[in-house]
N, C-alpha and C positions, 0 to 999 in steps of 0.2 A: 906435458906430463912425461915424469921418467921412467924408462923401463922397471924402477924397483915399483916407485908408486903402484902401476898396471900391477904388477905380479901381488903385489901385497892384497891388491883387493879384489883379485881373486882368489885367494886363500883364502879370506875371510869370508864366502861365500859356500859352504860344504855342498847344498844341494846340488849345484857345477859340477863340483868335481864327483859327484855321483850318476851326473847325466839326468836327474830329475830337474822338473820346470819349478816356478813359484808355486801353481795354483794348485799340482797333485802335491805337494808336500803340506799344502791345508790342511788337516783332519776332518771326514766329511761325519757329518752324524749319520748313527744307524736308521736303518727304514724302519719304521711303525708299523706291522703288521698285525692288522687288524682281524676279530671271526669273520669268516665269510658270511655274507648274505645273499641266503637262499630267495630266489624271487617266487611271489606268490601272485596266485587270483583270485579272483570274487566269482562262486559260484553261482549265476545267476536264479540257480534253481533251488536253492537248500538256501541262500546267500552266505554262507560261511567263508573265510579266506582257507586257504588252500594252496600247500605246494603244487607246480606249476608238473609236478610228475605225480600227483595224485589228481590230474586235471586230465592228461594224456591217458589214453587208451594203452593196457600194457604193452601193446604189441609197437607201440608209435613212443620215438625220441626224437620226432623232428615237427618242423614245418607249423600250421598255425594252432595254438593252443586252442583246446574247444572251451564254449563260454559254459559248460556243466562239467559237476565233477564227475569221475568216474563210477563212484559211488552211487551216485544219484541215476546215472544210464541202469547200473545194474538194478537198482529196485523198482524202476519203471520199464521192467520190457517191454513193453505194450506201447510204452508212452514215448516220445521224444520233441524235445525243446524247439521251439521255432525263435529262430534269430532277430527272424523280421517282427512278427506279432506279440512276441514276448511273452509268450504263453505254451504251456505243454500240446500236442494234439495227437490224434494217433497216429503208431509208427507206417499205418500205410499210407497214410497223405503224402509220404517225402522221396524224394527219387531215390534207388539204388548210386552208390558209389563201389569203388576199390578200394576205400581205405578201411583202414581197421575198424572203426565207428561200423560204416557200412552204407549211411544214408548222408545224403543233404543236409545243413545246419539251417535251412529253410525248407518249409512246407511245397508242395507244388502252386497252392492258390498262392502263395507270396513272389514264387515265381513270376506266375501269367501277369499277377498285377506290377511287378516291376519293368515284367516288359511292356506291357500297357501305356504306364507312364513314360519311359524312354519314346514310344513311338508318339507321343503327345495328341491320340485321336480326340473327334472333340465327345462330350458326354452323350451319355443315352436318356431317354426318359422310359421310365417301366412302363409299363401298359397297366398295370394293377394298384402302385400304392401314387403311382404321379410323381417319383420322386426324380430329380435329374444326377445320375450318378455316372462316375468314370467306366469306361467299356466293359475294365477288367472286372466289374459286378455282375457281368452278363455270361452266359454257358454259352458256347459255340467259338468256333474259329471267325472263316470270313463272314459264315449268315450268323449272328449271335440274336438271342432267346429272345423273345420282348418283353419278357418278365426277369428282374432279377434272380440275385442269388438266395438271397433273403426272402421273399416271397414265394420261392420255389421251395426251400428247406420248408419252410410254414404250410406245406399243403405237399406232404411226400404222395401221396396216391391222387393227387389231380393231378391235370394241365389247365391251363389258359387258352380257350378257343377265342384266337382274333376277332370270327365275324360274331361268335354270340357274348362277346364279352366279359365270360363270366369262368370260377372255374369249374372241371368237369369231371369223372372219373378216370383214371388213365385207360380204362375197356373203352372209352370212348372215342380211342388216337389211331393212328397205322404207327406205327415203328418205324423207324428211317435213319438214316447215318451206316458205317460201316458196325456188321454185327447185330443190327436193331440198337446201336446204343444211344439213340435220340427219339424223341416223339414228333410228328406233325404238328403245326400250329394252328389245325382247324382241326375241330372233329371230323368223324365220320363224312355225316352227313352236310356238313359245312366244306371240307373238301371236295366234296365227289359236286356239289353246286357251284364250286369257286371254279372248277375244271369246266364247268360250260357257262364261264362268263355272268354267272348270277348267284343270289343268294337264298337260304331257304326257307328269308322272310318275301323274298320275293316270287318264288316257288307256292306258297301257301296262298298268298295274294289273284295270282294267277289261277289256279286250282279252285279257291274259292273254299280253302277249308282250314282247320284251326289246327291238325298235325299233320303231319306226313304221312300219309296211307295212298293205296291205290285208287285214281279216281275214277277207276270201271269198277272193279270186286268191292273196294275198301281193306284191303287187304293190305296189312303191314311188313310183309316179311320181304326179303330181299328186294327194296324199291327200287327202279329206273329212272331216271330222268329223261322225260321223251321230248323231244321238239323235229319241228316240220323238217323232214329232210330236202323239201324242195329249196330250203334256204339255207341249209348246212347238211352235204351228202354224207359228211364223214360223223364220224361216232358222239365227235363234241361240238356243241354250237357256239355260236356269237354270244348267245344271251338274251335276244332279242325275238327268238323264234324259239323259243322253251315254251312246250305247254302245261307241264304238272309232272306228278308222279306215275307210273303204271309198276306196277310188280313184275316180275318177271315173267311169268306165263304171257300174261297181258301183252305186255310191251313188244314180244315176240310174233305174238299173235297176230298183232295190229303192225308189227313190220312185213310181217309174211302178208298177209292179206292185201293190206296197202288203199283198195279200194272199199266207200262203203255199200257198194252193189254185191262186192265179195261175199261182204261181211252177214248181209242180208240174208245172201243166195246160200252160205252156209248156217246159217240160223235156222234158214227155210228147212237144210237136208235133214238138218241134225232133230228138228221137230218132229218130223216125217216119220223118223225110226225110233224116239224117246218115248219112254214108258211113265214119265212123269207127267202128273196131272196138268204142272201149271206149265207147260213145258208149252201149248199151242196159246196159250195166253202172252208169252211170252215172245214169241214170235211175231203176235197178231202188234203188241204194243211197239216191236223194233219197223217193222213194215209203216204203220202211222204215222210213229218220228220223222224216216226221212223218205217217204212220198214226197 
């Protein structure tokens, strides 16, 4: 090819001789500029859609949208939405936060039972309805309740005593946990018998009587549980050396005493200086017993 050729056909090219390529001297079409679309949500609580800043807390432009509108927080201040159960409950169930909201988007019981499950314990069985339900049913930390959650809302002024099976009036508990803010699992009178290795169907058995009362006076009021100290020195027994109930006076009496020549020898004194009729009758009959 001849130097005119070459020169000719690049004249005949102008975009060259302006230093533009093939592909920019293309005409590109204009951009389509669309309205913007604003994203919206489902408010779980009203279900309306809703922009995604009528969803946020005014004081919040970031971070994760809540599933209620704002609207619906302010006309339920009492009330807030639970994420996990899908239901409003009240606003003290939910833990404090920092954020604008203020609380948790779950309840505390959705809590305990999420950790529940992650820790994969195996189930409980209630002591009252029979049912076998996951841990997180259960009130307590490491010792948890023998009665559910459900069963317990169902009977707000009782408990569940273990040994009588049945439930009871809450006057009937001691208080226990940090603050009193738990009850005992036995009553009263069922704890204070579980402490010395027995029970108070087995207390009544022994004694020989159909309630709890003293088996010197018959007297009911602050009862003891007494058994032989020669086989348990200390305040609580085995179980096996429990004699019945004594009331307090009693029970005292008959520790200090200890022997029944004591027992006698002061019945003797006390007849001796009493001004009551049956009072040497009464002597005469303790004298006869244990000759």
């Amino acid at each position: 090819m001849s130097e005119e050729s070459g020169e000719a056909g690049r004249a005949m090219n102008p975009a060259e001789e302006h230093g533009e390529s093939r592909m920019s001297a293309v005409p590109r079409p204009p951009k389509r500029r669309g309205k913007h679309i604003q994203p919206v949500k489902i408010c779980v609580w009203c279900g309306e859609k809703k922009a995604i800043e009528l969803m946020r807390h005014p004081a919040s432009s970031r971070g994760k949208t809540p599933s209620t509108c704002h609207q619906c927080r302010e006309a339920n201040p009492k009330l807030a939405w639970c994420d996990y159960h899908q239901t409003p409950h009240d606003r003290s169930r939910f833990s404090p936060n920092k954020r604008p909201i203020g609380i948790e988007s779950t309840c505390t019981l959705a809590e305990s039972e999420q950790a529940s499950l992650a820790r994969a314990l195996p189930p409980r069985v209630c002591v009252s309805c029979q049912q076998e339900l996951t841990t997180w049913n259960f009130r307590g930390g490491n010792q948890k309740s023998p009665t559910c959650r459900t069963c317990e809302d169902s009977h707000e002024e009782e408990r569940w005593c273990l040994d009588c099976c049945a439930w009871l009036p809450v006057e009937a508990f001691h208080r226990t946990g940090v603050d009193g803010k738990f009850w005992t699992v036995r009553c009263k009178p069922c704890k204070n018998a579980h402490a010395h290795g027995t029970t108070v169907a087995h207390l009544l058995e022994v004694q020989g009587s159909e309630i709890p009362e003293c088996a010197a006076c018959k007297s009911m009021g602050r009862l003891m549980i007494d058994h032989d100290h020669a086989c348990c020195p200390s305040i609580k027994s085995c179980g096996n050396c429990v004699r019945g109930y004594l009331c307090h006076p009693c029970n005292s009496a008959e520790g200090l005493l200890r022997t029944v020549d004591r027992v006698l020898a002061l019945a003797e004194y006390m007849t001796r200086f009493s001004r009551t009729a049956d009072a040497g009758q009464t002597a005469d009959i303790l004298s006869s017993q244990y000759q």
